[in-house]
C-alpha positions in Angstrom: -9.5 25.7 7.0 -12.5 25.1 5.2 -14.2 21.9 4.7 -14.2 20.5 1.5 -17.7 19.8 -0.4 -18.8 16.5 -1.9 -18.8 18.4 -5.0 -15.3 18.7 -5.2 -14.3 15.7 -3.4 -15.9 13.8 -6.7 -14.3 16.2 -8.7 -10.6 15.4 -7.6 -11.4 12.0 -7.3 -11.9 12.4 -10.7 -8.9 13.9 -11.5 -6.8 11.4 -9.6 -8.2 8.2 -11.1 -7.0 7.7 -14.8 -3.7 7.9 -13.4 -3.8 4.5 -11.7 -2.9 2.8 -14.8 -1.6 -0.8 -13.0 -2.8 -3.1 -11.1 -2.0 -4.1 -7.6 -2.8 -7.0 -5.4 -3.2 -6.6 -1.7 -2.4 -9.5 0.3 -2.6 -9.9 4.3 -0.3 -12.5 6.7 -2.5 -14.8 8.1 -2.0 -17.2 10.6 -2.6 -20.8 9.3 -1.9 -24.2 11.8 1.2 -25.8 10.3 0.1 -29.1 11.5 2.7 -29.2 14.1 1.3 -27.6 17.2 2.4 -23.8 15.6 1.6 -21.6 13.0 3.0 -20.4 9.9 2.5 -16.9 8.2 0.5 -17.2 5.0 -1.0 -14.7 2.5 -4.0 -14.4 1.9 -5.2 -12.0 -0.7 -7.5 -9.4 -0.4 -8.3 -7.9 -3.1 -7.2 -6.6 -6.5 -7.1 -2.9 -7.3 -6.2 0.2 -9.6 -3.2 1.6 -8.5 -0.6 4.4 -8.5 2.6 3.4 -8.1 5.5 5.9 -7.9 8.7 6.6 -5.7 7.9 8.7 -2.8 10.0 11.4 -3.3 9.7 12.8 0.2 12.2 9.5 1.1 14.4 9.5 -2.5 17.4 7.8 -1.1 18.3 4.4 -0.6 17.6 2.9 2.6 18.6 0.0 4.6 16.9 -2.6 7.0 17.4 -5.3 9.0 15.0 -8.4 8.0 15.2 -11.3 9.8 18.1 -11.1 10.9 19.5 -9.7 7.7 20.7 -6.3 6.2 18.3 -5.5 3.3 18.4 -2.7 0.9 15.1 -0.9 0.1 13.4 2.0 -0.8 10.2 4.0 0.0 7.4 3.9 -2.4 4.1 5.7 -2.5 0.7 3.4 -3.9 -2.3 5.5 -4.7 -5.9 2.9 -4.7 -9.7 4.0 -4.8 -11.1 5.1 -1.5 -12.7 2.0 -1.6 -9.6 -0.5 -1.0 -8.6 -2.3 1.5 -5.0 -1.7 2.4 -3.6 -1.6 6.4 -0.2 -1.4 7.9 1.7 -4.7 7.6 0.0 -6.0 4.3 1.7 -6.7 1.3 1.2 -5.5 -2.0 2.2 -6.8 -5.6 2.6 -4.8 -8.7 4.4 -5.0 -11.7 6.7 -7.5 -10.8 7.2 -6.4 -7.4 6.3 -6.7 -4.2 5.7 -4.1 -1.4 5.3 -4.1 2.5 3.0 -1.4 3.4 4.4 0.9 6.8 2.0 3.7 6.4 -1.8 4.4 5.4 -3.4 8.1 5.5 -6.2 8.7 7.8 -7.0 12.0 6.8 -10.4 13.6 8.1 -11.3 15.2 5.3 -13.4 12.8 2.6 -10.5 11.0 1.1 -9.5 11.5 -2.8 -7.6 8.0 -2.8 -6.1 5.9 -0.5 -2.2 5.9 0.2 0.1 3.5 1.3 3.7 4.1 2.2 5.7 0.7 1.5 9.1 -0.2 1.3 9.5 -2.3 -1.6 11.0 -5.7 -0.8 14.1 -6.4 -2.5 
């Protein structure tokens, strides 16, 4: 396989961002002192993006999980940001109206064209 140049690395970045056409907010759990000798799970938001957001039509059937201590239904979704986002495993991410939990970011070695998260989207 051979490596792709920075020539065409800007090119399909290009190509790939007019088509982030909403706008998504990443936010991280963060540990804040409730006061009480524990902690409570807060977000804290960090940062607001261009996005792509579409099914991910690898996973196109309805799923379920079990959330604390509860069967949820959900689904898998794909969110496309700029290579220059910052988005990890465990964040959550609103858009539209919705929120997502993100399970999955690409670490590709090649220079990246975007940034994708895999999320279920939290009914």
């Amino acid at each position: 396989m051979r490596a792709i140049s920075s020539n065409e690395t800007a090119r399909k970045r290009t190509h790939v961002t007019p088509k982030r056409a909403t706008t998504a907010v990443v936010m991280r759990p963060t540990l804040s002192d409730d006061g009480a000798g524990g902690f409570t799970d807060s977000p804290t938001t960090v940062g607001t993006y261009s996005a792509r957001v579409a099914p991910n039509t690898d996973y196109n059937f309805p799923m379920e999980l079990i959330k604390a201590g509860e069967m949820k239904s959900t689904s898998v979704w794909a969110i496309g940001f700029p290579v220059t986002a910052d988005v990890q495993v465990q964040d959550y991410i609103e858009s539209g109206g919705a929120t997502f939990e993100v399970v999955g970011v690409n670490n590709e070695k090649e220079p990246l064209t975007e940034i994708l998260a895999l999320c279920y989207k939290v009914e």
